[in-house]
N, C-alpha and C positions, 0 to 999 in steps of 0.2 A: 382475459384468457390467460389460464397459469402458461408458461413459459414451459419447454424440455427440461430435464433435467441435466440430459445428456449435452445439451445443447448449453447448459449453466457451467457444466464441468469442463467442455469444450473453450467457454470464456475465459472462466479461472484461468484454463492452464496457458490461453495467450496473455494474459495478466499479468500474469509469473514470469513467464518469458518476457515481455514490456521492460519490467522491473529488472530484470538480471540484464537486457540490456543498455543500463544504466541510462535513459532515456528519458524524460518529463515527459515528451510531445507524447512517446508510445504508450508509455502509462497511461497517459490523460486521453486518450483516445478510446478508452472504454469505455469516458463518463461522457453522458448526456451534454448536451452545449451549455447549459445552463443549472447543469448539477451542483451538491453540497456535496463537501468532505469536510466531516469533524473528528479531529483526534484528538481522545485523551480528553472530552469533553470541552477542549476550548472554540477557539471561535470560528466560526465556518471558514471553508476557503470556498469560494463560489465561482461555476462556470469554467469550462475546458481551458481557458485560456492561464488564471490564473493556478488552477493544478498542477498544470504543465510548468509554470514557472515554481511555486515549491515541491515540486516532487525534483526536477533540476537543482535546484540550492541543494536540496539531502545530497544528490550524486556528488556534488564536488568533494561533502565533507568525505564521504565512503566511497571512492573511484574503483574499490576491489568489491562493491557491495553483490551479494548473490542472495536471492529471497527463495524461499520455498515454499508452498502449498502444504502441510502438515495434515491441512481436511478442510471438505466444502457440505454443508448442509444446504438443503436450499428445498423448495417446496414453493408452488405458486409462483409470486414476481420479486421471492426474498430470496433469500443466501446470505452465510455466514460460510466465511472465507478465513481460516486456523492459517497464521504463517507462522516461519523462521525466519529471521536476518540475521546474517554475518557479515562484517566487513571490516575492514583497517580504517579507524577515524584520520586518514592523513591528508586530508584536503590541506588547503592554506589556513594554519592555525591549529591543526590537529596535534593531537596527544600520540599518533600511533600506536593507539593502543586498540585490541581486537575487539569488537562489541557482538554477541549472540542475544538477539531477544527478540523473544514471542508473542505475538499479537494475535488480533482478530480484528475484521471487519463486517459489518452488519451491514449486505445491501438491500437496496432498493431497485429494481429494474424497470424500466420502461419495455413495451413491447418488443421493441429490437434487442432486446438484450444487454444494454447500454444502465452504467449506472444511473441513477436519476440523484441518489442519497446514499451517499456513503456515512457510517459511524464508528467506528472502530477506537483502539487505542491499546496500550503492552505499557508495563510495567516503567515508567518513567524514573526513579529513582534507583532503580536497579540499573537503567540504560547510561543516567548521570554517573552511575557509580562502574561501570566497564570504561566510560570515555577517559574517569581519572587514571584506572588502571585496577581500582579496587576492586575483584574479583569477589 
């Protein structure tokens, strides 16, 4: 049975919020217990538990990090979720230097609204090239 859409949008936008409040556990509470995320084509991160722990490692490196929703497509039990990130790289080891980069995520929903599969990924070389400071 397709999902709301309004009810997708609804998701998204506690997502967004999850994220801005620099949180693994919130973020990783939208996914399925036994969900995939893959960014950037490499290799799965599998199951709520371990989400929660790398989307936490990101927070430390960007403590000022704030995400945005830019657009959400979505139709049936999929959504494509358009963001923006900006933060200061100044965890332990950072460069302090500002990073803005645009993504997307390609999900998959289960009935409850919960990711099951996430696939997403932004411009990786351009992100390496903000953390040096090269603009």
């Amino acid at each position: 049975m397709p999902l709301d859409p309004a009810a997708i949008r609804k998701m998204a936008e506690g997502y967004t919020q999850a994220w801005c409040s620099r949180s693994g556990e919130a973020v990783a509470s939208f996914f399925a217990e036994d969900a995939t995320s893959v960014i950037n084509a490499g290799p799965p991160t599998i199951g709520r538990p371990a989400i929660a722990e790398a989307m936490g490692a990101f927070f430390v490196d960007f403590p000022d990090l704030v995400l945005r929703m830019d657009d959400l497509r979505s139709g049936g039990k999929q959504a494509i979720f358009l963001w923006t990130l900006e933060g200061t790289n100044s965890g332990p080891g950072g460069t302090g230097n500002v990073v803005s980069i645009v993504g997307w995520q390609n999900w998959r929903l289960d009935d409850d609204g919960l990711i099951v599969a996430a696939d997403g990924g932004y411009d990786a070389e351009d992100y390496e090239r903000q953390i040096r400071g090269n603009r």
